[in-house]
C-alpha positions in Angstrom: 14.1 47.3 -91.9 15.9 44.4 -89.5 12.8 44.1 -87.8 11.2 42.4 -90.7 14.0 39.5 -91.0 13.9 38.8 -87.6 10.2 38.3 -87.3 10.0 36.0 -90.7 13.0 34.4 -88.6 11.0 33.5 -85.4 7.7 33.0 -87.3 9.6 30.2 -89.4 11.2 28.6 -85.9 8.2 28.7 -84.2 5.8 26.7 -87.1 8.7 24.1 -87.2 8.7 23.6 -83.5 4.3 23.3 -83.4 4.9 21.3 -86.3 7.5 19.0 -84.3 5.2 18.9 -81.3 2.4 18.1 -84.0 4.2 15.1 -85.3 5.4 13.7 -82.1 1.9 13.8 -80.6 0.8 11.9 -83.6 3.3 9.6 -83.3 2.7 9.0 -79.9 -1.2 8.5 -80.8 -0.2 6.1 -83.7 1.9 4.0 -81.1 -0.2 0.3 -80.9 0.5 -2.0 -78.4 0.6 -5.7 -78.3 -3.1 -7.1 -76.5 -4.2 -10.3 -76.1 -6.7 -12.8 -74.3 -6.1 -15.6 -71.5 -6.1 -18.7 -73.1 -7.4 -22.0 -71.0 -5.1 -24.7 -71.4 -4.6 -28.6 -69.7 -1.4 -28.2 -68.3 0.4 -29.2 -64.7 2.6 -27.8 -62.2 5.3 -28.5 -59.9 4.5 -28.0 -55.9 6.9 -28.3 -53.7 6.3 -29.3 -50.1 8.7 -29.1 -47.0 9.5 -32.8 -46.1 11.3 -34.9 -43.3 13.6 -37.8 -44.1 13.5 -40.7 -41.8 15.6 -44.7 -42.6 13.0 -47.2 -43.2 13.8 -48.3 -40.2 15.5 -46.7 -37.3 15.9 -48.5 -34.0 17.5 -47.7 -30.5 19.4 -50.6 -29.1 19.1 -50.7 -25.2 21.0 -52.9 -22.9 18.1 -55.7 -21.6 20.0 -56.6 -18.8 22.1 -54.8 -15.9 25.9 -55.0 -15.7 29.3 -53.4 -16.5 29.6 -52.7 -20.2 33.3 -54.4 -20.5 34.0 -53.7 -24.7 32.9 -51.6 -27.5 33.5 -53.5 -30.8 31.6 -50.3 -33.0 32.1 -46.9 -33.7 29.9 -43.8 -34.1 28.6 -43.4 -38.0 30.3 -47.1 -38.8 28.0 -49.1 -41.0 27.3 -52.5 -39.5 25.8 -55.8 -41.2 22.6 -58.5 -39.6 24.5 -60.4 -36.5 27.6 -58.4 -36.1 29.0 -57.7 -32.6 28.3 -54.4 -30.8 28.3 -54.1 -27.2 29.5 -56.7 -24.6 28.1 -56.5 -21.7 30.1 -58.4 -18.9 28.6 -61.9 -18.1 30.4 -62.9 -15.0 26.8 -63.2 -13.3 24.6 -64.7 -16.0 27.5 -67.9 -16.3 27.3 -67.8 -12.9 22.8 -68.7 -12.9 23.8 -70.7 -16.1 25.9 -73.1 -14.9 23.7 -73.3 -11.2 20.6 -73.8 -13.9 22.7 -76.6 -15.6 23.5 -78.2 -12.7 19.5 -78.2 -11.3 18.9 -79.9 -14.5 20.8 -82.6 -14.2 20.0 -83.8 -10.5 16.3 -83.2 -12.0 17.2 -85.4 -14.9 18.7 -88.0 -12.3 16.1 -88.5 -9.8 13.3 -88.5 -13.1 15.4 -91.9 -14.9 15.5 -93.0 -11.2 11.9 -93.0 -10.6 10.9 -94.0 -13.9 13.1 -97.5 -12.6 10.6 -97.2 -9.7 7.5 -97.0 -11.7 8.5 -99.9 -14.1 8.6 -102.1 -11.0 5.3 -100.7 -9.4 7.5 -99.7 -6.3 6.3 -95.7 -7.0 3.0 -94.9 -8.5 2.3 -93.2 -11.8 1.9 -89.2 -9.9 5.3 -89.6 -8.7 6.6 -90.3 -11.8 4.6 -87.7 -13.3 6.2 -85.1 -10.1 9.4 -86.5 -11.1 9.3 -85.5 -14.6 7.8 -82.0 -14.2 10.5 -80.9 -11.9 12.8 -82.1 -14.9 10.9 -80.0 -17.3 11.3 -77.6 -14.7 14.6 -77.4 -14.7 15.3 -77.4 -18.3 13.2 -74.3 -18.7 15.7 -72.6 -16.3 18.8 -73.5 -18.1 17.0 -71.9 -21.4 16.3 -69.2 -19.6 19.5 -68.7 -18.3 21.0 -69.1 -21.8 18.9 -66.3 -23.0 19.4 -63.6 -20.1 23.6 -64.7 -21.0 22.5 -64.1 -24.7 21.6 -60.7 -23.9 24.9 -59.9 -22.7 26.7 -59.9 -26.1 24.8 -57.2 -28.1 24.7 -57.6 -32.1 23.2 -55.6 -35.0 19.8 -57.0 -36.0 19.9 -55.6 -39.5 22.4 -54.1 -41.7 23.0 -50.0 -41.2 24.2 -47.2 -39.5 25.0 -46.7 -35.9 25.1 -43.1 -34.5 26.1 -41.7 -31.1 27.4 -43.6 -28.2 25.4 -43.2 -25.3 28.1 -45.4 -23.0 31.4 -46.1 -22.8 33.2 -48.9 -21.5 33.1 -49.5 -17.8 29.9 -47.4 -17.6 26.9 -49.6 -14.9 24.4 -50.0 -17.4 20.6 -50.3 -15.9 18.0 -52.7 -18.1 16.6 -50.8 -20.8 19.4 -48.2 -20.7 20.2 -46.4 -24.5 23.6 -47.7 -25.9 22.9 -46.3 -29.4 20.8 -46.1 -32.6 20.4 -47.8 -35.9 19.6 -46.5 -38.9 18.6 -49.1 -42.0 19.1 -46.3 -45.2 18.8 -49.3 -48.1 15.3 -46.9 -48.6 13.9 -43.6 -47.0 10.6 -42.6 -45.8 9.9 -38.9 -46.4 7.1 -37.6 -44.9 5.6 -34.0 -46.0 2.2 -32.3 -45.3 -0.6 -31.5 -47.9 -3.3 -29.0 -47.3 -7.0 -30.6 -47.9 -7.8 -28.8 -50.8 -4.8 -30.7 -52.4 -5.7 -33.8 -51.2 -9.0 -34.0 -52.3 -7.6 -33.1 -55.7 -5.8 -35.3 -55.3 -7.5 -38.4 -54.3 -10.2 -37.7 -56.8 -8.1 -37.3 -59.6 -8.3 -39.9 -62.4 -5.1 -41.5 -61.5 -5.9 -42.4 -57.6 -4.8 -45.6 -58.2 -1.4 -45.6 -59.9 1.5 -44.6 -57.9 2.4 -40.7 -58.1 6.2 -40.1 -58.8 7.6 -37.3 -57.1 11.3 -36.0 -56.7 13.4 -34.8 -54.0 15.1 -31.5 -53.6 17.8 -31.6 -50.8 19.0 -29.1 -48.5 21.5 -28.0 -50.6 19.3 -27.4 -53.7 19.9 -30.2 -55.8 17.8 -33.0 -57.2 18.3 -36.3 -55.5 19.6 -38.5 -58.3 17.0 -41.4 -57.5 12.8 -40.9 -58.0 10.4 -41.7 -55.1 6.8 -42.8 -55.1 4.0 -42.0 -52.7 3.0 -45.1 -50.9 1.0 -43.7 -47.9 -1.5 -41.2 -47.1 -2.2 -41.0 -43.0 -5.6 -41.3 -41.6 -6.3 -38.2 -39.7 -5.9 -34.7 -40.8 -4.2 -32.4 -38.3 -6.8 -30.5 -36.5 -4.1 -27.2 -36.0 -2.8 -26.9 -39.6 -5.2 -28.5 -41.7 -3.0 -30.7 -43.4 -2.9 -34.5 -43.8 0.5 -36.3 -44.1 1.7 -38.1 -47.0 4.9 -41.2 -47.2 7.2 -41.4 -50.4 9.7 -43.5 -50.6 13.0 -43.4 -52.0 15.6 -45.6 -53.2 18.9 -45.3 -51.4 21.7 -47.3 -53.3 24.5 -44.9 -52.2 23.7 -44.1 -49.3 23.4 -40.2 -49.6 20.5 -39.6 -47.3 20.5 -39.9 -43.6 18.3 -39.9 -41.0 16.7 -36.2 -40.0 17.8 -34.7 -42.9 15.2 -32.4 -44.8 14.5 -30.8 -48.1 11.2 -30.5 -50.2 9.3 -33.3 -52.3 8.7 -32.2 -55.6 5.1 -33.3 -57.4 3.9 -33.0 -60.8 -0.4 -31.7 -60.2 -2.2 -31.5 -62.8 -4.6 -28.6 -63.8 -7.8 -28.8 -66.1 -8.7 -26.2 -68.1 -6.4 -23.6 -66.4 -6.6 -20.1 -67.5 -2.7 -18.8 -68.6 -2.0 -15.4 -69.1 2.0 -14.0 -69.8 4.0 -13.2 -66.6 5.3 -10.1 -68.1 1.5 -8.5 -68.7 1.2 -8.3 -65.0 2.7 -5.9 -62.6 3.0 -5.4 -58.6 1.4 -2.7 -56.2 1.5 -3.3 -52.6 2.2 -7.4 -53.3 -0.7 -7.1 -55.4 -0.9 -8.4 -58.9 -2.4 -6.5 -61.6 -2.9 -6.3 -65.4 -4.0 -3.9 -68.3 -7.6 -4.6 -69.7 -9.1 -2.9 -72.6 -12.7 -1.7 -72.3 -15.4 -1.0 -75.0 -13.7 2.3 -75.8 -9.9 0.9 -76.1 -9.1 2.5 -72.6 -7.0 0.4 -70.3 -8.3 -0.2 -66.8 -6.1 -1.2 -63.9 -7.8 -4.7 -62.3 -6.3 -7.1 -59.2 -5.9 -10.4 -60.5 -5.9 -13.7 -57.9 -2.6 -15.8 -59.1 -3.5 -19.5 -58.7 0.3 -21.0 -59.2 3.3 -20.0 -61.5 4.5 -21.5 -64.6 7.7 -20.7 -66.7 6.9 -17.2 -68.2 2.9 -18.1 -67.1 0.7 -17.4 -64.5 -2.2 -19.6 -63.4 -5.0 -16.9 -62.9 -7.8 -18.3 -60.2 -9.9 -14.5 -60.3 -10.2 -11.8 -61.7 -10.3 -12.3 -65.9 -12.2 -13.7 -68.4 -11.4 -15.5 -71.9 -13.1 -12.8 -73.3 -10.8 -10.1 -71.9 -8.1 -8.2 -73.9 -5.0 -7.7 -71.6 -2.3 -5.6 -72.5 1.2 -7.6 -72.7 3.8 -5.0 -73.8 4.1 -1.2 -72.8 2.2 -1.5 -69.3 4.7 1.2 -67.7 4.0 3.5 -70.9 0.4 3.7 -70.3 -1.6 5.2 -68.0 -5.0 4.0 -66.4 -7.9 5.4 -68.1 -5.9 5.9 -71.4 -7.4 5.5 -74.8 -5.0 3.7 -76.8 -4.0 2.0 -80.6 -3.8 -1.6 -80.2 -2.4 -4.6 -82.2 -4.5 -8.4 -81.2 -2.7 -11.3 -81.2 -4.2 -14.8 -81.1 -3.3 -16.4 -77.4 -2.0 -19.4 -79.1 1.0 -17.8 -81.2 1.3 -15.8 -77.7 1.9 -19.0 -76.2 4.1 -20.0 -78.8 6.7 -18.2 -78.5 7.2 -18.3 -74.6 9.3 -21.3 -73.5 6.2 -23.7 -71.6 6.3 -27.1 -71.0 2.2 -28.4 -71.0 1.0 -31.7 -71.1 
């Protein structure tokens, strides 16, 4: 007589629990997921390229004559202006040839006003007077040039900027030509950074050629450099090794923040035409490889490599690998698996768009 309860009892327990498993696979079937299509869109990017900062001009100032460097009136990293003294270097010598040159002149400017009193009497003829007055010329030449080898003893800044190491110290025998130090004119920099050739000719035949490109300068230490630079320069040649071709920005440099040497990366603003945008977050990663959900003609989702042309704020620029007529899956790409026939929900690509924070032109 028990027997009877406790079958009704597991009979009851057992329909429940099919009828559980019933409504959860249904459930699960019912499940739609949000799908969409790429969109092609006019928008730009930001590229940043690795970049070398160099003064607009930066000079090494070299002793031109030989002698004892008697007096130091600079320091390392002092900013000098046009004309100031640097470096004296001692002049005992080059008085010495001035003052002989002096004196050379003036016994040659003697014996020319003497035989110019000959010639006005006819007692010399005109070549002697003409002898006379060369060796005067002569002579003056070698007091200018005297003047200037002195002048070269006393050292001063030909432009206003930056010194930077010492490379003597006082009572060191310079040699002519011998490194004293550099200088380092920051009013404006040169940055120099390398674009591959498929970027330059994108470049150069884009509609703009002609205006000025803006661009922007991310220092070493990850911030924006407060002042905008424009690209003046493209070099000639492209470098056989690398394949890249050299471009010149330059920036403003009213505080004088940047230095000579220093680095960081020029940021530029490229336009893209027509680029085809999918949502970062309907891709996913195997073995560095990007992939996404599509839907075939039987609402299964297939697994396909896509080629990612550049990255945008919550976008990806997609180079291969879709069409506009495909329908990716954007949500629930780890709850699926490939092959899977599945309920789906389509939403336009523009109110995709519009509710993901992008910045097109």
């Amino acid at each position: 007589m028990r027997r009877i309860p406790i079958f009704i009892g597991l009979f009851a327990l057992l329909c429940y629990s099919t009828s559980c498993e019933s409504k959860k696979h249904e459930n699960k079937d019912e499940t739609k997921y949000l799908v969409s299509s790429p969109i092609r869109k006019d928008t730009s990017i930001t590229k940043d390229y690795v970049c070398l900062i160099h003064s607009i001009r930066h000079i090494e100032l070299r002793a031109l004559e030989k002698g004892y460097l008697q007096h130091i009136y600079v320091d390392e990293g002092q900013s000098v202006t046009k004309g100031q003294k640097m470096f004296y270097i001692m002049p005992n010598v080059y008085q010495a040839d001035l003052q002989k040159a002096k004196a050379e002149a003036e016994v040659a400017e003697i014996q020319y006003k003497n035989t110019q009193l000959l010639a006005d009497g006819n007692v010399v003829s005109a070549n002697e007077l003409a002898m006379a007055k060369a060796e005067f010329d002569r002579a003056k030449a070698e007091v200018s040039l005297a003047e200037t080898h002195l002048g070269f003893t006393d050292i001063r800044a030909p432009f206003d900027g930056i010194m930077d190491h010492l490379e003597a110290r006082e009572g060191s025998l310079l040699d002519e030509g011998e490194l004293l130090t550099t200088l380092s004119d920051n009013s404006k920099m040169w940055v120099y950074f390398n674009v591959p050739e498929s970027e330059y000719l994108d470049y150069i035949t884009s509609a703009n050629k002609g205006s000025k490109q803006k661009v922007e300068l991310l220092m070493a230490n990850n911030k924006k450099f407060n002042q905008p630079g424009i690209v003046e320069t493209i070099e000639g040649e492209f470098n056989n090794q690398t394949g890249n071709i050299a471009f010149r920005a330059t920036f403003p440099n009213p505080d004088g923040i940047l230095r000579h040497g220093e680095t960081g990366s020029v940021l530029m603003t490229v336009p893209l035409k027509n680029a085809m945008l999918i949502p970062q977050k309907a891709t996913f990663e195997v073995l560095d490889k990007k992939y996404v959900f599509v839907l075939d003609k039987d609402d299964k989702v297939q697994q396909r490599e896509i080629v990612v042309g550049a990255e945008l704020p919550h976008l990806f620029v997609v180079e291969k690998g879709l069409s506009e007529d495909d329908k990716v899956l954007l949500e629930g790409i780890r709850m699926v698996r490939n092959g899977e026939k599945i309920h789906y929900e389509f939403e336009k690509p523009e109110a995709i768009l519009a509710n993901l924070e992008l910045y097109t032109e």
